[in-house]
PDB file with one MODEL, atoms N, CA, C and O in Angstrom:
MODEL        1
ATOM      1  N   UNK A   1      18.843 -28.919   9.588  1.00  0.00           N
ATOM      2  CA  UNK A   1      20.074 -28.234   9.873  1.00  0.00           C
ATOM      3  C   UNK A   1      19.815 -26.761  10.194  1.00  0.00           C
ATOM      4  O   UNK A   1      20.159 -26.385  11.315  1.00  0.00           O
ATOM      5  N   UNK A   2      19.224 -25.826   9.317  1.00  0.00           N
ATOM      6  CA  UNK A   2      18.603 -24.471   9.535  1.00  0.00           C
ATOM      7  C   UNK A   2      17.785 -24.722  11.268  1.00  0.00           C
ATOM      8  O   UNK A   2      17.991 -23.983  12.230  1.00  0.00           O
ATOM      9  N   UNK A   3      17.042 -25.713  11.266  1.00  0.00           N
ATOM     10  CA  UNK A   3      16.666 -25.216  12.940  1.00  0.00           C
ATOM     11  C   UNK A   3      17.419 -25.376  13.819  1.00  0.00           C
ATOM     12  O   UNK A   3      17.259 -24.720  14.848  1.00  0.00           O
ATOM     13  N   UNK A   4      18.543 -26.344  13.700  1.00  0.00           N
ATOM     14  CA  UNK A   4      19.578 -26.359  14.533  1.00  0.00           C
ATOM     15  C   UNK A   4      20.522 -25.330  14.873  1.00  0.00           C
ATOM     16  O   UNK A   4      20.974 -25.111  15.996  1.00  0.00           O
ATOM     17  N   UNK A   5      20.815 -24.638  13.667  1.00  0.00           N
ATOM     18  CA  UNK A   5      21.686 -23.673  13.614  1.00  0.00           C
ATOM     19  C   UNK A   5      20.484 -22.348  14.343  1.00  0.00           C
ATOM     20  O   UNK A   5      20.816 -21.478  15.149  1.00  0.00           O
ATOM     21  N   UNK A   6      19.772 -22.454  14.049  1.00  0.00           N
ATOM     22  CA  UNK A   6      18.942 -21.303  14.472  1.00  0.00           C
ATOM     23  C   UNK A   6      18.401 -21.346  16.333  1.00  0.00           C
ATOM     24  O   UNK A   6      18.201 -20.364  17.048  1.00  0.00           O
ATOM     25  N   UNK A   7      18.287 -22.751  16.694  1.00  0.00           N
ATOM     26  CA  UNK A   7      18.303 -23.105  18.175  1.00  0.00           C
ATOM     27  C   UNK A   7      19.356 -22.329  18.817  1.00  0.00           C
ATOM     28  O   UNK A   7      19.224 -21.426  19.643  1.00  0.00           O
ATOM     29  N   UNK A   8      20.990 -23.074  18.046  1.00  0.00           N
ATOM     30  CA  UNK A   8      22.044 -22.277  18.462  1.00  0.00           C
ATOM     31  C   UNK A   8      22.102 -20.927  18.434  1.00  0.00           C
ATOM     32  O   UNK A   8      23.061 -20.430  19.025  1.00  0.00           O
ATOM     33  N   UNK A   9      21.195 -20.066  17.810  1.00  0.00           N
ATOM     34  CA  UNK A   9      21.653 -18.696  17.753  1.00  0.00           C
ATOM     35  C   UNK A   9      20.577 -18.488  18.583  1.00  0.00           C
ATOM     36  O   UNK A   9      21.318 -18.037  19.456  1.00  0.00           O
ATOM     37  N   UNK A  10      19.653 -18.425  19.015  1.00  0.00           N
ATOM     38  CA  UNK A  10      18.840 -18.541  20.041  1.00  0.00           C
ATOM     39  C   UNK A  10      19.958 -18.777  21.614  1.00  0.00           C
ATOM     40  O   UNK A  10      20.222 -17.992  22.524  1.00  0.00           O
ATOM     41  N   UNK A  11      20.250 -19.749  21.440  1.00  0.00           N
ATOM     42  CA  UNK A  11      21.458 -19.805  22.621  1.00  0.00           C
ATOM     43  C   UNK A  11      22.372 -18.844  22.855  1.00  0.00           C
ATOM     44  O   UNK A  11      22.824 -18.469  23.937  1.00  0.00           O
ATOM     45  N   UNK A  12      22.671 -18.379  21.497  1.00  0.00           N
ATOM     46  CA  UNK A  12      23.784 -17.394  21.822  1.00  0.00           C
ATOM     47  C   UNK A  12      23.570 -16.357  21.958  1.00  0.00           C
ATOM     48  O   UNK A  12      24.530 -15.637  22.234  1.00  0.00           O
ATOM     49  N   UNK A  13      22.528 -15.882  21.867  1.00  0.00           N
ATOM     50  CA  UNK A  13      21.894 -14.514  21.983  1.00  0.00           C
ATOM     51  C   UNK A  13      21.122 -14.810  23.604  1.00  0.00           C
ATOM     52  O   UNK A  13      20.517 -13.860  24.101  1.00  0.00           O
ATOM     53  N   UNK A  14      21.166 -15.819  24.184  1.00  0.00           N
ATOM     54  CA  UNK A  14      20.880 -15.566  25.521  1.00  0.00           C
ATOM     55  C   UNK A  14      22.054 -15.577  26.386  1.00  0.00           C
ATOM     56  O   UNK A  14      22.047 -15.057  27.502  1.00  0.00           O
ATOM     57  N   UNK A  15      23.464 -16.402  25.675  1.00  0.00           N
ATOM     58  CA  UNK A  15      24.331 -16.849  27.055  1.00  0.00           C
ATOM     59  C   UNK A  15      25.148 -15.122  26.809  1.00  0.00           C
ATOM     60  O   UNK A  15      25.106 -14.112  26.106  1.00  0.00           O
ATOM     61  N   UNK A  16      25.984 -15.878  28.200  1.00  0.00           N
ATOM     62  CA  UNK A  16      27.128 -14.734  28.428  1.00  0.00           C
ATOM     63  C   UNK A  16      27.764 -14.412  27.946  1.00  0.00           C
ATOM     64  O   UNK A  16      28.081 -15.349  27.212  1.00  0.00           O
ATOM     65  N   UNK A  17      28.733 -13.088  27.583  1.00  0.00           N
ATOM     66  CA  UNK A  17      29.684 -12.279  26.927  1.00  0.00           C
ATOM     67  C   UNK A  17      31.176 -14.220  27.133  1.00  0.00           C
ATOM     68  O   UNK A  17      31.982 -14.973  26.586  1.00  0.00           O
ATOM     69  N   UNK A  18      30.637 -13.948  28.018  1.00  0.00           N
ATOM     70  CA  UNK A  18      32.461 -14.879  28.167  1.00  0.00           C
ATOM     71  C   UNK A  18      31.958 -16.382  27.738  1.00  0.00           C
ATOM     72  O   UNK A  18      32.802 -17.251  27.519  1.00  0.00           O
ATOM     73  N   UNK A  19      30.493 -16.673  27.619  1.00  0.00           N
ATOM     74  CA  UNK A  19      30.088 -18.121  27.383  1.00  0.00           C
ATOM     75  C   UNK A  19      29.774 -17.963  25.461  1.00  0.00           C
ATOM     76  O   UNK A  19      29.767 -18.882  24.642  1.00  0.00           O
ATOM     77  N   UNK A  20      29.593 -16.792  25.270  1.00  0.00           N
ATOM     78  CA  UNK A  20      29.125 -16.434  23.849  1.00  0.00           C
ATOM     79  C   UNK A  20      30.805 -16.788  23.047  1.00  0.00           C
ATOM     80  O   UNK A  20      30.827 -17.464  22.019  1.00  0.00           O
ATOM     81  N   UNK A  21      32.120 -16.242  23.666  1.00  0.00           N
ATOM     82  CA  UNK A  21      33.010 -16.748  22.764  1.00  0.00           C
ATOM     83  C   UNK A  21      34.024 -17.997  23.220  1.00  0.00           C
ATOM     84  O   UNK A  21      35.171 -18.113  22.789  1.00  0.00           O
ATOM     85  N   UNK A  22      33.408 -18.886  24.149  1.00  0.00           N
ATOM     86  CA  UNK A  22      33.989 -20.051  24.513  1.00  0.00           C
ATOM     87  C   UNK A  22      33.134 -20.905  23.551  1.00  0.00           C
ATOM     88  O   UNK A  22      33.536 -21.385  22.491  1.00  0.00           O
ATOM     89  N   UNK A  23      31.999 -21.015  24.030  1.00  0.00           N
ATOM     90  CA  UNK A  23      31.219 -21.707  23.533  1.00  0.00           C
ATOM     91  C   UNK A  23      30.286 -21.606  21.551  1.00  0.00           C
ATOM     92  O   UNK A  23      30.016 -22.645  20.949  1.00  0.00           O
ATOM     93  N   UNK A  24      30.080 -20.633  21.137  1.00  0.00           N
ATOM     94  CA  UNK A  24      29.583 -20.339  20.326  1.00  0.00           C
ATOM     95  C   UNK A  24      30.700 -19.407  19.346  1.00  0.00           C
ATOM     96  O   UNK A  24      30.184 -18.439  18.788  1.00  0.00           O
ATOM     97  N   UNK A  25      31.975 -19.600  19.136  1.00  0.00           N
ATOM     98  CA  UNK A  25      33.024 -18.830  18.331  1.00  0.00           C
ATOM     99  C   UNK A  25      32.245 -19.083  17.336  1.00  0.00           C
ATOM    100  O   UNK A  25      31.509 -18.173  16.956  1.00  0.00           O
ATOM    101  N   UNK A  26      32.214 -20.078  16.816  1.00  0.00           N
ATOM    102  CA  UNK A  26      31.624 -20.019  14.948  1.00  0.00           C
ATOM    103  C   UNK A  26      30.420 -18.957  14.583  1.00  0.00           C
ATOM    104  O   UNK A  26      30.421 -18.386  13.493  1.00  0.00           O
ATOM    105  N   UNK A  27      29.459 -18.746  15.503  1.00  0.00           N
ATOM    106  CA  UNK A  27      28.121 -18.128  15.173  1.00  0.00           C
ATOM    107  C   UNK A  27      28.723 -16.684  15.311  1.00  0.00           C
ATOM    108  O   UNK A  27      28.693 -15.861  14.396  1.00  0.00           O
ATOM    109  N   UNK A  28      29.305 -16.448  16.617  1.00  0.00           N
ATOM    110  CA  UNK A  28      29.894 -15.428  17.353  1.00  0.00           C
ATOM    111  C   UNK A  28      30.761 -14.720  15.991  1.00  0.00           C
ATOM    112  O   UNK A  28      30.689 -13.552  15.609  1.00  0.00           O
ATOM    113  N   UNK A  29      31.563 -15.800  15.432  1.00  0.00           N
ATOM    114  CA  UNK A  29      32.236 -14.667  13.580  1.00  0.00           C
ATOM    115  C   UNK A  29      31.287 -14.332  12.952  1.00  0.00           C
ATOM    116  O   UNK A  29      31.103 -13.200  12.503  1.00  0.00           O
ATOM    117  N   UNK A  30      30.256 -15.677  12.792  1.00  0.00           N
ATOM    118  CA  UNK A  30      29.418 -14.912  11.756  1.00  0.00           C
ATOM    119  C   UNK A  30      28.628 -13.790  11.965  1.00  0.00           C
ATOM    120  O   UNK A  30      28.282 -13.179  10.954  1.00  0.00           O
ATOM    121  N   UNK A  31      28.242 -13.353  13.119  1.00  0.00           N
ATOM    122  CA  UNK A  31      27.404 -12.640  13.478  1.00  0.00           C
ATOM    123  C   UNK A  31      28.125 -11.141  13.445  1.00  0.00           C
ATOM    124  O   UNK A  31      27.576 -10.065  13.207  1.00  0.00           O
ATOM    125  N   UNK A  32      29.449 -11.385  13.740  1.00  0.00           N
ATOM    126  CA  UNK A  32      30.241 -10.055  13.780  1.00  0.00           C
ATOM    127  C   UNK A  32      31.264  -9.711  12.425  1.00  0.00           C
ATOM    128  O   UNK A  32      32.161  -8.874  12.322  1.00  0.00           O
ATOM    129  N   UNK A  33      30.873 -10.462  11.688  1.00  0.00           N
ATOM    130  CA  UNK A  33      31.673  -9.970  10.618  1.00  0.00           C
ATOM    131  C   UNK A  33      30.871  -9.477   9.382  1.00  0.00           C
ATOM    132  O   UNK A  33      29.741  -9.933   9.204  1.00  0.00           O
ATOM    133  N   UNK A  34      31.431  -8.510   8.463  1.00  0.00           N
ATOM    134  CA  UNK A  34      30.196  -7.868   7.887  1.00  0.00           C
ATOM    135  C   UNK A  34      30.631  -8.588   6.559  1.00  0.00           C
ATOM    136  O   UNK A  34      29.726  -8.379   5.752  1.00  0.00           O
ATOM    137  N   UNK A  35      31.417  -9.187   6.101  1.00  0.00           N
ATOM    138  CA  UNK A  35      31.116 -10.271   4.927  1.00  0.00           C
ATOM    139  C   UNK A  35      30.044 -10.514   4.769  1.00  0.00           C
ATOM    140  O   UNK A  35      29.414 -10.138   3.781  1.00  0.00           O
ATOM    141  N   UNK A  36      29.446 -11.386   5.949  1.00  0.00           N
ATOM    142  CA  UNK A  36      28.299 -12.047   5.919  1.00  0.00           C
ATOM    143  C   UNK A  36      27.561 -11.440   5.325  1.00  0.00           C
ATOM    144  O   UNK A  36      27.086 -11.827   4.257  1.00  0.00           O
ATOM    145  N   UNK A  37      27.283 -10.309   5.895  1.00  0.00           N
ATOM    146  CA  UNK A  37      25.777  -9.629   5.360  1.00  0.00           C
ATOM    147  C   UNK A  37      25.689  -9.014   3.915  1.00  0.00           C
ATOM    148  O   UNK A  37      24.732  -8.783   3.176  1.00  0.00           O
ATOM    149  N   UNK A  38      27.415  -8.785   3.755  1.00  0.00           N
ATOM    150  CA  UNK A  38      27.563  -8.351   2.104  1.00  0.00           C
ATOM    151  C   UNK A  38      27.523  -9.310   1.204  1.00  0.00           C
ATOM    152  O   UNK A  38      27.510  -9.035   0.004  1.00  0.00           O
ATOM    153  N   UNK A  39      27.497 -10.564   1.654  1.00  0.00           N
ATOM    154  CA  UNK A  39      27.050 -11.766   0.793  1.00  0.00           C
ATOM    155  C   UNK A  39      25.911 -11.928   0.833  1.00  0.00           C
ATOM    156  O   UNK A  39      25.315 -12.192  -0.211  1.00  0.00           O
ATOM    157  N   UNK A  40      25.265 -11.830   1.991  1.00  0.00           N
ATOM    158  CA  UNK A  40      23.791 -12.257   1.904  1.00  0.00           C
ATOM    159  C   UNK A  40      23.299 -11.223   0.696  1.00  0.00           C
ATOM    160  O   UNK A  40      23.012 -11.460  -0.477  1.00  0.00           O
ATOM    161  N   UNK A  41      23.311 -10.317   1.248  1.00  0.00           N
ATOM    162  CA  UNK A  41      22.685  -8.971   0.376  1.00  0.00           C
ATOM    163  C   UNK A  41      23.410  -9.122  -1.523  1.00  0.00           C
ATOM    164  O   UNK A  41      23.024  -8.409  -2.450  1.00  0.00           O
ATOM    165  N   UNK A  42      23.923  -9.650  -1.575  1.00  0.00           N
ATOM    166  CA  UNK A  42      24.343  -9.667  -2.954  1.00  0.00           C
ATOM    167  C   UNK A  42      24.144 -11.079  -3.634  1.00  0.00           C
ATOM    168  O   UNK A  42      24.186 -11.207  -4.858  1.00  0.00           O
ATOM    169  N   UNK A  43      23.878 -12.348  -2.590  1.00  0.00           N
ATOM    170  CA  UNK A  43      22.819 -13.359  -2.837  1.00  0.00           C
ATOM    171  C   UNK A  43      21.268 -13.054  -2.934  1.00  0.00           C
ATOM    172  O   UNK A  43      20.719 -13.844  -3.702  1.00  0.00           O
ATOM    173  N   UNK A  44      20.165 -11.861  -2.205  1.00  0.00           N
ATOM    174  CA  UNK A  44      19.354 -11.213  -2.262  1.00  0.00           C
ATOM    175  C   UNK A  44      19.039 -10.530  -3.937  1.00  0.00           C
ATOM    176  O   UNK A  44      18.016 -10.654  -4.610  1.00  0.00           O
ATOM    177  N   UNK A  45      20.376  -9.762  -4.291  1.00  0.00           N
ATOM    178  CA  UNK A  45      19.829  -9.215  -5.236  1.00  0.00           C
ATOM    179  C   UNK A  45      19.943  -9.951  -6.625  1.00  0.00           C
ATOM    180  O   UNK A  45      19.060  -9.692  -7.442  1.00  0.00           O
ATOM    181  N   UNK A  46      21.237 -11.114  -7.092  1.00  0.00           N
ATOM    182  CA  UNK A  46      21.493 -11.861  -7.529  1.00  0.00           C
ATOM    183  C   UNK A  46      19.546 -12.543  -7.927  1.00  0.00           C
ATOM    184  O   UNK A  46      19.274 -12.953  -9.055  1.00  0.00           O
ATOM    185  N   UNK A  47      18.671 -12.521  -6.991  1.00  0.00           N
ATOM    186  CA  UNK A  47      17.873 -13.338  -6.714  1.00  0.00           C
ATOM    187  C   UNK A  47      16.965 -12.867  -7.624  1.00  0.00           C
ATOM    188  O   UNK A  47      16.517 -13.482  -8.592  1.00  0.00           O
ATOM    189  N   UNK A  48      16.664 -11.532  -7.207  1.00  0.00           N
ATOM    190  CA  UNK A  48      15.851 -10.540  -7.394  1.00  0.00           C
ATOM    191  C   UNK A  48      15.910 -10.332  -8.912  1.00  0.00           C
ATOM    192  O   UNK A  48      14.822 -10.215  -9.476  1.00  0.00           O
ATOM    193  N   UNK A  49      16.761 -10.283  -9.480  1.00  0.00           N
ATOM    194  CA  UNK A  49      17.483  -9.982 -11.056  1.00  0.00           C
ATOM    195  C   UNK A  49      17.448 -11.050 -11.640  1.00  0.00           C
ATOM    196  O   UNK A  49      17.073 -10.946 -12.808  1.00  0.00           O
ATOM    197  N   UNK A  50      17.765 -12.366 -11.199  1.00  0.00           N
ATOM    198  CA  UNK A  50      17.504 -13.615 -11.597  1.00  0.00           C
ATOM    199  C   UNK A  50      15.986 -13.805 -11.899  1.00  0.00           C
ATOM    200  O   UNK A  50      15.722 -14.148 -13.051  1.00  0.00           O
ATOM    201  N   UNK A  51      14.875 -13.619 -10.969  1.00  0.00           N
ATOM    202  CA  UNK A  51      13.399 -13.549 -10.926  1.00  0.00           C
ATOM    203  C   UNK A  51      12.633 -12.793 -12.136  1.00  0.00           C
ATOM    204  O   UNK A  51      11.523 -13.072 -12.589  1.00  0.00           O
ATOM    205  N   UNK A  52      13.344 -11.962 -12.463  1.00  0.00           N
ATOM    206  CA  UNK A  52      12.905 -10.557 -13.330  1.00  0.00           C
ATOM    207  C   UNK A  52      13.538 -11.284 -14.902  1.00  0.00           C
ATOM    208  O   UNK A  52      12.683 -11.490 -15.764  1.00  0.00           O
ATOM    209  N   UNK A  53      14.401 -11.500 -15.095  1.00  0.00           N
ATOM    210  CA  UNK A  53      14.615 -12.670 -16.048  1.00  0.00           C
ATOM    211  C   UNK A  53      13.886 -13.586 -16.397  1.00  0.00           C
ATOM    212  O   UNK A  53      13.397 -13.453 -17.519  1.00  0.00           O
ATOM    213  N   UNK A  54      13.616 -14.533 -15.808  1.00  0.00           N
ATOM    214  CA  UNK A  54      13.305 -16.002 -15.780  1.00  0.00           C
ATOM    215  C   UNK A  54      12.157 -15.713 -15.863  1.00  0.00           C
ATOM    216  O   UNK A  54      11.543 -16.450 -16.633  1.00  0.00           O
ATOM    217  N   UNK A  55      11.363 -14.659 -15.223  1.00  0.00           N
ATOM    218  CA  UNK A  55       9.482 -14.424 -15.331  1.00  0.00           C
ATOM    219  C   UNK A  55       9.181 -14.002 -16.094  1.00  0.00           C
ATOM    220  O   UNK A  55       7.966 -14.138 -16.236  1.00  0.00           O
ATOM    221  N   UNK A  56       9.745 -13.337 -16.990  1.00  0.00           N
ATOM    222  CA  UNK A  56       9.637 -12.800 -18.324  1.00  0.00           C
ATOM    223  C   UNK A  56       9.180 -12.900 -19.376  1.00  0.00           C
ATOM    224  O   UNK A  56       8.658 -12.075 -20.126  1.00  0.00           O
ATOM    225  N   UNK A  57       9.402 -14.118 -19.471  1.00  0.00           N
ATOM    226  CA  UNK A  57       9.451 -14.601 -20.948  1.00  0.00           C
ATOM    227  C   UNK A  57       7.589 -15.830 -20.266  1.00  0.00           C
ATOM    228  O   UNK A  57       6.561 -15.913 -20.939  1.00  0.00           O
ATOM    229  N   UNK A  58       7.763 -16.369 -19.176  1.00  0.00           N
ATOM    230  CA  UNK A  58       6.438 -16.746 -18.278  1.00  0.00           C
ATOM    231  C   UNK A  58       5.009 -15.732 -18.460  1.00  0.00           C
ATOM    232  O   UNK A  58       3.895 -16.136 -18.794  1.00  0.00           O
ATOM    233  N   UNK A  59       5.448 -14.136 -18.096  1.00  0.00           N
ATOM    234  CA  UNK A  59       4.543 -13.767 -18.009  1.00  0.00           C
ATOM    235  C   UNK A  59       4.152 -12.847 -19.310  1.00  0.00           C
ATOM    236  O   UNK A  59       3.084 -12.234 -19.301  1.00  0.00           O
ATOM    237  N   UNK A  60       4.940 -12.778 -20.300  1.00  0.00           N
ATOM    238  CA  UNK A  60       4.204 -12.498 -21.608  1.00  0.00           C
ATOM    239  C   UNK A  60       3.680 -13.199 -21.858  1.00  0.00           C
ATOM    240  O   UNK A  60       2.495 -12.869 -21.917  1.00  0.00           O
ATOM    241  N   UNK A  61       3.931 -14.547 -22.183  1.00  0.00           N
ATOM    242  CA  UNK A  61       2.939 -15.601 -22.987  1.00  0.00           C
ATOM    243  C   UNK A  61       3.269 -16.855 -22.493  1.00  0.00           C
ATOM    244  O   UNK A  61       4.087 -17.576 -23.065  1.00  0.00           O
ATOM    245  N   UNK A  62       2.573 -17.233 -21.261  1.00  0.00           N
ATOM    246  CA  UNK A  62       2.414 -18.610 -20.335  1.00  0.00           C
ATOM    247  C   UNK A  62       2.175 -19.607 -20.961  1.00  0.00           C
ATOM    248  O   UNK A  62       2.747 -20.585 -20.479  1.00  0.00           O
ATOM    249  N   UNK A  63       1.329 -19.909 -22.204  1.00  0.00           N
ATOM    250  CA  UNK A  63       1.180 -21.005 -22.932  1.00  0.00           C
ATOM    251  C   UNK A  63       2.298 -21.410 -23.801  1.00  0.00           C
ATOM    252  O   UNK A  63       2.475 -22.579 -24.143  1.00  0.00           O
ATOM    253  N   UNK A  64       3.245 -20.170 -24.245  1.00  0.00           N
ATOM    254  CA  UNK A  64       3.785 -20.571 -25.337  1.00  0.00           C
ATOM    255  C   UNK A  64       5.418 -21.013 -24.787  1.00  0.00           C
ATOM    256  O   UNK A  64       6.284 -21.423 -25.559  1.00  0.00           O
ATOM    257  N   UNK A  65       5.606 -20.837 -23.351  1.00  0.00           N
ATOM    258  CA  UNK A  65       7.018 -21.114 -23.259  1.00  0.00           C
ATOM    259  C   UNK A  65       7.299 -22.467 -23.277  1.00  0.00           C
ATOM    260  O   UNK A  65       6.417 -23.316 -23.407  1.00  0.00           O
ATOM    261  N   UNK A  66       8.865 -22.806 -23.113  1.00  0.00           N
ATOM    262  CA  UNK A  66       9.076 -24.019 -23.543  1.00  0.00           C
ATOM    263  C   UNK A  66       9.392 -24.551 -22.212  1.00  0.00           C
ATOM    264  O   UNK A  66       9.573 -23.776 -21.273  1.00  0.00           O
ATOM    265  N   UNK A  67       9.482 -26.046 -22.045  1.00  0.00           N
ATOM    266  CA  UNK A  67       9.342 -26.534 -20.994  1.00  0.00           C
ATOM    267  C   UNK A  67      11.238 -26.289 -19.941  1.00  0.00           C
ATOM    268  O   UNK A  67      11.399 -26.298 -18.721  1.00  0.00           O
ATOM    269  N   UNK A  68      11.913 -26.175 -20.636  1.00  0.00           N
ATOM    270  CA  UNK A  68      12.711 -25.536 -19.745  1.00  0.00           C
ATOM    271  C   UNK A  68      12.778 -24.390 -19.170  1.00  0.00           C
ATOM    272  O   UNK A  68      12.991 -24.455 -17.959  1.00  0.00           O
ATOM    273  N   UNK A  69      12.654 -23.185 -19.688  1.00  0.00           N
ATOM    274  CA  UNK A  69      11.800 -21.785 -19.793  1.00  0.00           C
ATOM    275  C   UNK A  69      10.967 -22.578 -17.732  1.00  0.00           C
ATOM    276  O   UNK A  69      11.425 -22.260 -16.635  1.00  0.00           O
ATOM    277  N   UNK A  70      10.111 -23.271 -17.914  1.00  0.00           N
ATOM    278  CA  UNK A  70       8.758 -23.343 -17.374  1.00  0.00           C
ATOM    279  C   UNK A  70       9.394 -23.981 -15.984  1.00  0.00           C
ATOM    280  O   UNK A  70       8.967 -23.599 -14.894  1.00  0.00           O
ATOM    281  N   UNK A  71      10.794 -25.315 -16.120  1.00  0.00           N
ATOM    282  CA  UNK A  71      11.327 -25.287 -15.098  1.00  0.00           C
ATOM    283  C   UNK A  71      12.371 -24.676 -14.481  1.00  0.00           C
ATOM    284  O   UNK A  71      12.994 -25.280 -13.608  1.00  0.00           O
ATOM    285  N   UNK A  72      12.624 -23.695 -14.765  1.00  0.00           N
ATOM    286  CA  UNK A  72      13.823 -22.757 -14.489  1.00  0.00           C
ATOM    287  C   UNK A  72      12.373 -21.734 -13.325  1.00  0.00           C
ATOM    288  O   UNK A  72      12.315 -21.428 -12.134  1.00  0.00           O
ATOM    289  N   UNK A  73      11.708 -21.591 -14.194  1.00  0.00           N
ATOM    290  CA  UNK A  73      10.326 -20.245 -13.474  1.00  0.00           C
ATOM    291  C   UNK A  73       9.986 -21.221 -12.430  1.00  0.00           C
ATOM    292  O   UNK A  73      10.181 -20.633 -11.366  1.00  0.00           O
ATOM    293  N   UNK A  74       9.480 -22.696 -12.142  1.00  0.00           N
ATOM    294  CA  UNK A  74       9.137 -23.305 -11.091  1.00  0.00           C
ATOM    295  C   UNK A  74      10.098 -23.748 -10.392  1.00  0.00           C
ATOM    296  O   UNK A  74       9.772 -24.567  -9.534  1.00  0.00           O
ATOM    297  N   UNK A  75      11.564 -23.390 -10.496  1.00  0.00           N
ATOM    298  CA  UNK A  75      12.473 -24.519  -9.540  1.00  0.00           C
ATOM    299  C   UNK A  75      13.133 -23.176  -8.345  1.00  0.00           C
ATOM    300  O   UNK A  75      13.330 -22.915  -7.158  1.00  0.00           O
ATOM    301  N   UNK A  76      13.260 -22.626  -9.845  1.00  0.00           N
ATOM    302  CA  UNK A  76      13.832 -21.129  -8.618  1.00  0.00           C
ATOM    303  C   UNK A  76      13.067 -19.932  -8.264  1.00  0.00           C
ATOM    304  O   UNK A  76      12.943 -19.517  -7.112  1.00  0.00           O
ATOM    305  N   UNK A  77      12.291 -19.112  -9.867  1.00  0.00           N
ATOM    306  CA  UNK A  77      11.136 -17.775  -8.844  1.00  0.00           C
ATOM    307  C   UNK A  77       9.979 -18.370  -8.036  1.00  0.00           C
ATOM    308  O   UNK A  77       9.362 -17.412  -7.572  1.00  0.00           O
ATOM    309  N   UNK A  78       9.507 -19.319  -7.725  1.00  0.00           N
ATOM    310  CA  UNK A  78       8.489 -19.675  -7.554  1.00  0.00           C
ATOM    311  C   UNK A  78       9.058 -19.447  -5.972  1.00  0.00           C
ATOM    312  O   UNK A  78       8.679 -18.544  -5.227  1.00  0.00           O
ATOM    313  N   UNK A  79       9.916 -20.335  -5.691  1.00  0.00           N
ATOM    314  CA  UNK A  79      10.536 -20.326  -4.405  1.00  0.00           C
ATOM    315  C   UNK A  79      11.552 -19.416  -3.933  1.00  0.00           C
ATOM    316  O   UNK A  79      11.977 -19.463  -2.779  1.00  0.00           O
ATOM    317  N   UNK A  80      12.027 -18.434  -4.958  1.00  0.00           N
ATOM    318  CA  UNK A  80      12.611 -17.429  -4.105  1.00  0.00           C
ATOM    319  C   UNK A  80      11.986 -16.101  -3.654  1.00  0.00           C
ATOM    320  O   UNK A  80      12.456 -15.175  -2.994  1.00  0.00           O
ATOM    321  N   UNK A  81      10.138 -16.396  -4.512  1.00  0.00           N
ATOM    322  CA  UNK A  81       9.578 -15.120  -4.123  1.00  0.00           C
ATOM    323  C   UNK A  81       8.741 -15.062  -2.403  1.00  0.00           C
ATOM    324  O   UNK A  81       8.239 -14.015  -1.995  1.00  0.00           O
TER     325      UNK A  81
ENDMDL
END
């Protein structure tokens, strides 16, 4: 789905002013509205603060955490770093 959507923005960043809002309205909001980016950016830091948490208690003492502790650190910082 992500490469699809990303093909399309590829498209829309080549077609025309008048083909960009016939054809591509949905990308065409997202791209122009600044929600977006104030969500992204506050999903970003959400992330960041989440990471700093969750590694914590991992990187004082790696042997001794408990196995939820261990999948919380592998399901989400592992992959949001």
């Amino acid at each position: 789905m992500l490469a699809c959507f990303y093909y399309r923005l590829l498209k829309f960043r080549e077609a025309p002013k008048e083909q960009k809002a016939s054809e591509y309205w949905i990308i065409g909001k997202l791209v122009n509205t600044h929600i977006v980016g104030h969500l992204l950016a506050l999903g970003a830091g959400a992330l960041i603060v989440t990471n700093l948490i969750i590694a914590h208690p991992a990187n004082c003492d790696p042997a001794g955490i408990s196995r939820t502790v261990n999948q919380w650190y592998y399901g989400i910082s592992r992959i949001s770093f």
